[in-house]
N, C-alpha and C positions, 0 to 999 in steps of 0.2 A: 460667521453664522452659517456658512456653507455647512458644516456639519447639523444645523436646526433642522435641516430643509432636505430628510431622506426621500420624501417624496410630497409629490402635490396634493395635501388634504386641508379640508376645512376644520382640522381639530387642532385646538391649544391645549400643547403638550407639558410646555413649558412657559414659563413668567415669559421670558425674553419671545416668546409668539406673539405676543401680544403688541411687541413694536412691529413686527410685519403687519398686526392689523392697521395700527393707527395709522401706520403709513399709507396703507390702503384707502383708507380714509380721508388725507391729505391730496392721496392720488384722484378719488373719483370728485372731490369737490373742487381741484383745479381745472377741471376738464367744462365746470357748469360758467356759463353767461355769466350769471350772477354771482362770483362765488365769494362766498366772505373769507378767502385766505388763496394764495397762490402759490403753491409748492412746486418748482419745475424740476428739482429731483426724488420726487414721492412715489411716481410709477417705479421708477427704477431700484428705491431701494424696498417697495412693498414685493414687487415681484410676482411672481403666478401663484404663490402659497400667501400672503399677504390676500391677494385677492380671493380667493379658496375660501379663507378664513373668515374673513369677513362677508362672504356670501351666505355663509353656513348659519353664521348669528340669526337666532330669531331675532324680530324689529331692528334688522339692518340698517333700515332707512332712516332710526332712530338715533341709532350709534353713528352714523352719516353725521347728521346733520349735529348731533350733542359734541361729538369731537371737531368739527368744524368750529362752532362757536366759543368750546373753549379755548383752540387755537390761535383763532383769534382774538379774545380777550387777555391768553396770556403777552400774545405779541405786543397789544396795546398796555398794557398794564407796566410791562419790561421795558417799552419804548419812552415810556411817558417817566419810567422812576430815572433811567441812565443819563436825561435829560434836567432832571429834577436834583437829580443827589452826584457827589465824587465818588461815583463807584470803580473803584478801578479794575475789580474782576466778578464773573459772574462763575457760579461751581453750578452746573446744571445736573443735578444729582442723577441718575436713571434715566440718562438724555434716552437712550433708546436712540430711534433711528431721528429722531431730530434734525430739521436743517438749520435754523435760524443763524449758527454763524455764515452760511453760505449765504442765504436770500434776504435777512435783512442789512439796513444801514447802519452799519456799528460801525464807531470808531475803530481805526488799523492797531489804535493803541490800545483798545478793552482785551484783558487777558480773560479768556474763556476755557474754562476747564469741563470739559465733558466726562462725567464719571460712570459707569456703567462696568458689565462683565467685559472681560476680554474678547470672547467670542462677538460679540455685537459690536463691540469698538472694532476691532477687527474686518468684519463684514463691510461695514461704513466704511472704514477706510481705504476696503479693495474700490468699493463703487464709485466712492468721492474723489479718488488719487486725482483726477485728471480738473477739477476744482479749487478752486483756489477760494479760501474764507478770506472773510472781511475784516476780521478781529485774529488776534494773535490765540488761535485755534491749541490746546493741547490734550491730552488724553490719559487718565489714571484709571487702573482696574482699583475697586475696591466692593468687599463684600461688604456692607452698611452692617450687617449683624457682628459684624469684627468689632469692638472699640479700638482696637489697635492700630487696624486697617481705616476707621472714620478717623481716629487722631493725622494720622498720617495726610490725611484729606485736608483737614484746615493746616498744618502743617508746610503742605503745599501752596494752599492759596495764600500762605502768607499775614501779614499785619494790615498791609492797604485794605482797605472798606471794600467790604464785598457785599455781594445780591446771592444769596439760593435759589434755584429755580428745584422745586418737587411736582412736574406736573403728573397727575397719573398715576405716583408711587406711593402716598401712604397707605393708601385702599389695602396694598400687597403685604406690608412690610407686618410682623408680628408685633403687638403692643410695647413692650421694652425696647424696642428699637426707635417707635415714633418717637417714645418718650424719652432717652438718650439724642435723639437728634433738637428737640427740642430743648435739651438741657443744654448741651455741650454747645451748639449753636451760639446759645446766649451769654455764655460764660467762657471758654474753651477754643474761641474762633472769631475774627474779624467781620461775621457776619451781622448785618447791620441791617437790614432789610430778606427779606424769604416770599416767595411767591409759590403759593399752594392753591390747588383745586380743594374744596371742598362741597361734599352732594350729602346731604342729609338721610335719611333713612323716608322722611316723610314725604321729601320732592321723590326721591326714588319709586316710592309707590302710587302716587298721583299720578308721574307720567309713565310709567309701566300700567294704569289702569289694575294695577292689584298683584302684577305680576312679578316675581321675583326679576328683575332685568339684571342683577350681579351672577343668576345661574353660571350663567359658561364661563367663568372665570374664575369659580367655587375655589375649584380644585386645584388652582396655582397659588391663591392667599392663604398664610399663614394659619392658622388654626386659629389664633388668638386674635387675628386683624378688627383692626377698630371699624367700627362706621362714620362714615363722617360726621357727625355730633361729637362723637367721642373724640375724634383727632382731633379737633377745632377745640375741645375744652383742654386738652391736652396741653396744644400749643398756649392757650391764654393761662395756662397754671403756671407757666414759666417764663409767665412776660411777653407773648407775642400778641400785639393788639393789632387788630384791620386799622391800616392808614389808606386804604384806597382799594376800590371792590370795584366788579364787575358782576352784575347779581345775575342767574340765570330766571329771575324772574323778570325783575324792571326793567332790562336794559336789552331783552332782546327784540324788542323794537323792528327793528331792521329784518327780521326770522319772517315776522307775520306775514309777507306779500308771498314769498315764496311758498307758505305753506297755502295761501289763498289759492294758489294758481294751480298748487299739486289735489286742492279741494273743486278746481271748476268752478272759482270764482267765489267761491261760498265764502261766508266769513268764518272765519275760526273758532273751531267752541270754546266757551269758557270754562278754565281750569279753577279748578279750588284750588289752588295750593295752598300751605300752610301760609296763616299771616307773620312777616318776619322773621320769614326763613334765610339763614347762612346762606343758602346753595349758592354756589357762585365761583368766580378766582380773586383770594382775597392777594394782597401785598401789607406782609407782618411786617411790624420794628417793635423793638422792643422801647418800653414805656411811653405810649404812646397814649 
């Protein structure tokens, strides 16, 4: 990704910028006391353009602490199904700059397949050489709008039961794409279980207070890109039902002090959010 990075700015040029952000994200909430996630190679792989980047965002402090939480809720959600289920490999589809084979406690035996562009595997791989992962780490370029290039994908992971991990990615991905993954996942590949973010259009506007908060990243999703309602019905047309949620309403609990203390003590206002909203990270299986 050395070639992403001609110079130091806060602009997303490209889809693949966007893992400099989250990294940068990863980076500034392992530095906090309190921090709901610990990344000790996030500064390194966000970099001074990562940081750029995510300086630039309006309600930075927002995307902060939003990618925080789903970071950790995917880590819990992945920790509690590998423990749960015989999963014998996970295909982390648009890992992006991801660390999780490095920092968490995986099995030496879980086959991990990190899929992404070449460039961004690439990159990672200059920064991480000197790293050793925990799980039997491997790496496939593939462009997801390919069918030939996604066949190839489950083709690689094999017949053993597998986990998808999409954190981040359907938001980007054009409609026939969601919906081909969703197809072929459940028919076409050993995937047994898929762990997706989903944010609704309605949470989106409640805690933006009215304001488009997908602005700066318009211009890298597809034209056709679903919102999340839409993906989430997507998935469930094709047999993927929530077997275990994470809700970014109920369950962020643990959010509230920190944001008391960044208020001077004050109690937190109260959000209307929609009643029985999706937002969250769910873990699909099919007929559930």
């Amino acid at each position: 990704m050395v070639s992403l990075m001609p110079e130091i700015n806060g602009k997303i040029a490209r889809i693949c910028d966007t893992a400099l952000m989250v990294a940068a994200c990863r980076a500034h909430e392992s530095e906090l006391e309190d921090a709901f996630v610990h990344d000790p190679f996030a500064t390194r792989l966000a970099g001074e353009r990562g940081v750029a980047i995510l300086r630039a965002l309006p309600h930075s402090n927002v995307v902060r602490l939003g990618l925080a939480v789903r970071t950790r809720f995917v880590d819990e959600l992945l920790l509690d199904a590998l423990a749960t289920y015989p999963i014998a490999t996970v295909l982390s589809v648009g890992c992006g700059l991801d660390t999780r084979p490095w920092r968490l406690d995986l099995s030496p035996d879980l086959r991990w397949i990190e899929i992404d562009f070449a460039d961004v595997l690439d990159y990672k791989d200059r920064l991480m050489s000197g790293e050793r992962s925990r799980c039997r780490r491997e790496r496939l370029t593939v462009d997801l709008n390919n069918a030939a290039q996604r066949r190839a994908m489950y083709e690689t992971a094999g017949s053993p039961s597998a986990l998808m991990i999409t954190e981040g990615l359907l938001l980007y991905l054009p409609a026939a794409t969601v919906d081909a993954l969703a197809a072929e996942a459940s028919t076409h590949s050993a995937v047994a279980h898929w762990i997706s973010d989903i944010t609704t259009t309605a949470f989106s506007k409640v805690l933006g207070a009215g304001a488009d908060t997908m602005q700066p990243i318009r211009h890298v999703q597809a034209s056709d890109a679903l919102k999340g309602e839409q993906i989430l019905e997507v998935l469930q047309r094709h047999g993927w039902a929530t077997s275990a949620m994470r809700s970014y309403i109920s369950d962020v609990g643990f959010v509230l002090e920190r944001v008391r203390r960044a208020m001077g003590g004050a109690a937190p206002p109260q959000v209307p959010y929609p009643p029985n909203d999706p937002t969250g990270v769910h873990v699909f299986a099919q007929g559930q």
